[in-house]
C-alpha positions, 0 to 999 in steps of 0.5 A: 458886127458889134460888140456887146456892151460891157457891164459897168464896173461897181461904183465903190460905196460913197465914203461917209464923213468922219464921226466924232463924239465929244464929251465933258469931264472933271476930275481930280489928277494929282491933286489938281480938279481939271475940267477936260473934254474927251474927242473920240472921232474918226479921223481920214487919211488919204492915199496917193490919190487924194481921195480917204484910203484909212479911217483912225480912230482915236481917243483925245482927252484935252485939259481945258483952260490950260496955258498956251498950247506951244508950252503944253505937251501932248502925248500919243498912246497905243499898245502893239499885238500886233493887233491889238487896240490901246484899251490896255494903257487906256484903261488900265494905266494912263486914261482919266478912268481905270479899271481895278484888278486883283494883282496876280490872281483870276479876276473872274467875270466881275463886276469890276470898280472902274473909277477916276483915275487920279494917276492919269496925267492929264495935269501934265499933258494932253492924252491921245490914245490910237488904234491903228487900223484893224483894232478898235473902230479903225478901219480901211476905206474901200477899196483899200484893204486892211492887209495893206496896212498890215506891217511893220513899214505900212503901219509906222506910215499910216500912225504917222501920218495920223500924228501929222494930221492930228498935229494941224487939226489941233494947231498943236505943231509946237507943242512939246511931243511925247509918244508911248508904246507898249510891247509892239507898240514900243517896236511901232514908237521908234519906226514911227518916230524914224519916219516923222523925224527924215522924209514923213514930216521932220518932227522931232519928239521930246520923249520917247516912253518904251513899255516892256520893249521889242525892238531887236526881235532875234533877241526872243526869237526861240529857234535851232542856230539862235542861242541868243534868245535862250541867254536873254531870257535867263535872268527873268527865269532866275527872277521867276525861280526865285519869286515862286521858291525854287531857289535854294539857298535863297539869296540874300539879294534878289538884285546880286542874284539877277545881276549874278544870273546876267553875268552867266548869261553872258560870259558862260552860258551863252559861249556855252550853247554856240559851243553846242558839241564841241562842249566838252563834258566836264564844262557841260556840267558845270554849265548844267549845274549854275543853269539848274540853279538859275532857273529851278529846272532839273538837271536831267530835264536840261540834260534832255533840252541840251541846255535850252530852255524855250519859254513855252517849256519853262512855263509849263515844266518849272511848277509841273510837280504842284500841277501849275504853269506859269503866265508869259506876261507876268510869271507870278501868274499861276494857271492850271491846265488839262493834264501835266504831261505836255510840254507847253501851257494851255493858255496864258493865264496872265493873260486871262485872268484879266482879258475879259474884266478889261474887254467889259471896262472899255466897252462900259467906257465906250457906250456910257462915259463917252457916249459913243452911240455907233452900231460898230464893234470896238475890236479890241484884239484882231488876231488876222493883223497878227498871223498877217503881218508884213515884217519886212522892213525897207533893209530885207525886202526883195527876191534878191535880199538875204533873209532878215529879223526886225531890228528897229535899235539903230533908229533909235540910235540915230534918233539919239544922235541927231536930237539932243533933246529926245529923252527915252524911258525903258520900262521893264517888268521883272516878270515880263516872260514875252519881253524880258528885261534883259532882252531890252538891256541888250539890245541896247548894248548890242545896238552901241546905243548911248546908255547914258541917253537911256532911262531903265527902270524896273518894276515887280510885276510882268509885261503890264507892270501897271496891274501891280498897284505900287508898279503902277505908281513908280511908272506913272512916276517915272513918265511924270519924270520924262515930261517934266525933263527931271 
């Protein structure tokens, strides 16, 4: 007797060629007028079988008539979530067009002024900006799936690997190399520089620009057993205390202060809290009183918190007398929520206060200035990548390792101590409540990081410190500085 046929399995979905738009640009970039093309073009990498597994899509802005591409320098762009697409640093700091906000306030539904922008540093370098699989245009090729690239090992492959192929696409392999990350993305900057520099490819970078930085994730991790999060994040508290009018006396240098609440931080504040109960009550109160100072809370409401402070409940608890909350990206943002009673903020309203002005400015970008005609969506935040994401890295992974938290410092110390020509730019905003300034001071401390191979700099605005207008022209300094080697 025979046996009945089986049905053929479903031939998977012919994978159709890559897409690419090019356009032709001028414009006048620190003084100089630069004809430029910009090539928004899918770009496939395949798996171990040979065959397109991912598709990435990327934004390359090329200076034309430049000299020799070995001495012209490229720099690879993204921002982090994870999740999220580089319309951030495109359009709000680094792209040849910028879209222009109100600083500190609701920027509302608009319209808002897009216009060349004369920081983008097309006069230094070629731009290409990347949105990894999931954000923006970029996507996984059946039969591979999304998930499998989302996490922290996976996507440092696959950007990897996309840096490799644009290199030879572009015959760009001696080419200065520059790489920028923002927030997770300056997480993803140093895996990604790990991996290209041993077994991916052997590339080195000349420079590394770290964007409000995460690299030590114990260091913003709010739970019982870790006090380390509540220490680092004391100093953008005494900043934001300060900025809003609740410290009294008000000091005569806002540095000393900072520099005064950093120094209680280390040697006071977090003994104290790893003392827990065993504090005994008259340094409690001590500990209770200099707190109070720091960060405008009360005396009885960190009484209550044991001398905790979860940045959530800072945000809401610091103004609730005049009704506000504070933003987590930028605390000088203030936001209004449905009643006064919870204990955490509604939203974040340095967040949407410019969430949709941006979403508008990229799409305008996208349709009309780069002539993508494409019946895709531009993803600009994937909230399944975020709530999805793999953190195990090659060190925690397996039934019979102990539980880990991501920690990406100690490759880039030994990026530093096996290249001697990588410089690193740390960029920090004062009022960065989702990676704080001190957070990345100590990571790099703590991770016997050479300091002297580390640039920090400062700015007076939060985690997208370019929103500010002065901050956005001391940061494009300061990369101008990295480039350039000064």
């Amino acid at each position: 007797m025979t046996e009945p046929a089986k049905p053929d399995a479903p031939k998977p979905e012919p994978v159709e060629p890559p897409r690419r738009f090019e356009t032709s640009h001028t414009g006048i970039f620190h003084g100089s007028e630069i004809a430029y093309r910009c090539l928004a073009a899918e770009t496939h990498l395949s798996g171990p079988d040979g065959k397109p597994r991912a598709s990435l899509f990327a934004f390359s802005y090329l200076a034309d008539g430049m000299d020799d591409p070995a001495t012209r320098p490229v720099t690879f762009l993204f921002n982090g979530g994870p999740g999220s697409a580089s319309l951030w640093v495109h359009m709000g700091a680094l792209g040849p067009r910028r879209i222009e906000v109100p600083d500190a306030a609701l920027a509302g539904s608009g319209p808002h002024t897009v216009q060349d922008n004369e920081l983008c540093l097309l006069d230094m370098t070629d731009l290409v900006f990347i949105d990894p699989p999931g954000t923006g245009y970029s996507r996984m090729l059946p039969p591979a799936k999304e998930a499998e690239c989302w996490g922290l090992d996976a996507d440092a492959d696959i950007v990897g690997a996309f840096i490799r192929a644009w290199l030879t696409e572009h015959k760009r392999w001696a080419s200065p190399r520059f790489m920028m990350g923002e927030s997770y993305g300056t997480t993803r900057a140093v895996a990604v520089a790990g991996k290209l520099a041993g077994r991916l490819a052997g590339i080195g970078f000349n420079g590394l620009a770290l964007i409000s930085t995460i690299l030590d994730f114990h260091t913003v991790r709010f739970q019982a057993g870790n006090p380390l999060a509540d220490a680092c994040y004391l100093p953008t508290y005494a900043a934001t205390a300060l900025h809003h009018g609740l410290v009294q006396p008000p000091p005569p240098s806002r540095e000393a202060f900072l520099d005064e609440a950093r120094q209680f931080a280390t040697s006071e504040y977090l003994p104290a809290l790893f003392a827990g109960g065993r504090l005994n009550p008259t340094a409690r109160a001590a500990i209770r009183r200099k707190l109070a100072r720091f960060t405008g809370l009360s005396e009885q409401w960190l009484e209550r918190s044991r001398l905790r402070i979860d940045q959530l409940r800072y945000r809401k608890e610091l103004l609730r007398s005049r009704g506000q909350t504070v933003g987590r990206f930028d605390s000088r943002y203030l936001g209004a929520d449905f009643d006064d009673a919870g204990a955490a903020p509604d939203n974040d309203p340095s967040s949407y206060a410019v969430s949709s002005a941006y979403v508008a400015a990229m799409n305008d970008h996208l349709t009309r200035a780069l002539a993508i005609d494409w019946n895709r969506d531009y993803v600009t935040f994937n909230t399944d990548a975020l709530t999805k994401w793999d953190w195990h890295t090659g060190i925690d992974t397996g039934p019979t390792r102990w539980p880990g938290y991501v920690n990406v410092a100690p490759t880039l110390g030994q990026l530093l101590r096996e290249n001697p020509s990588l410089r690193v730019l740390v960029a920090n905003g004062l009022y960065d409540l989702a990676t704080p300034f001190f957070a990345a001071e100590s990571t790099i401390a703590g991770n016997f990081i050479d300091m002297a191979r580390i640039r920090m700099t400062y700015y007076e605005a939060g985690h997208m410190m370019y929103l500010h207008p002065k901050s956005l022209h001391a940061l494009v300094a300061d990369l101008r500085a990295l480039i350039a080697g000064d």
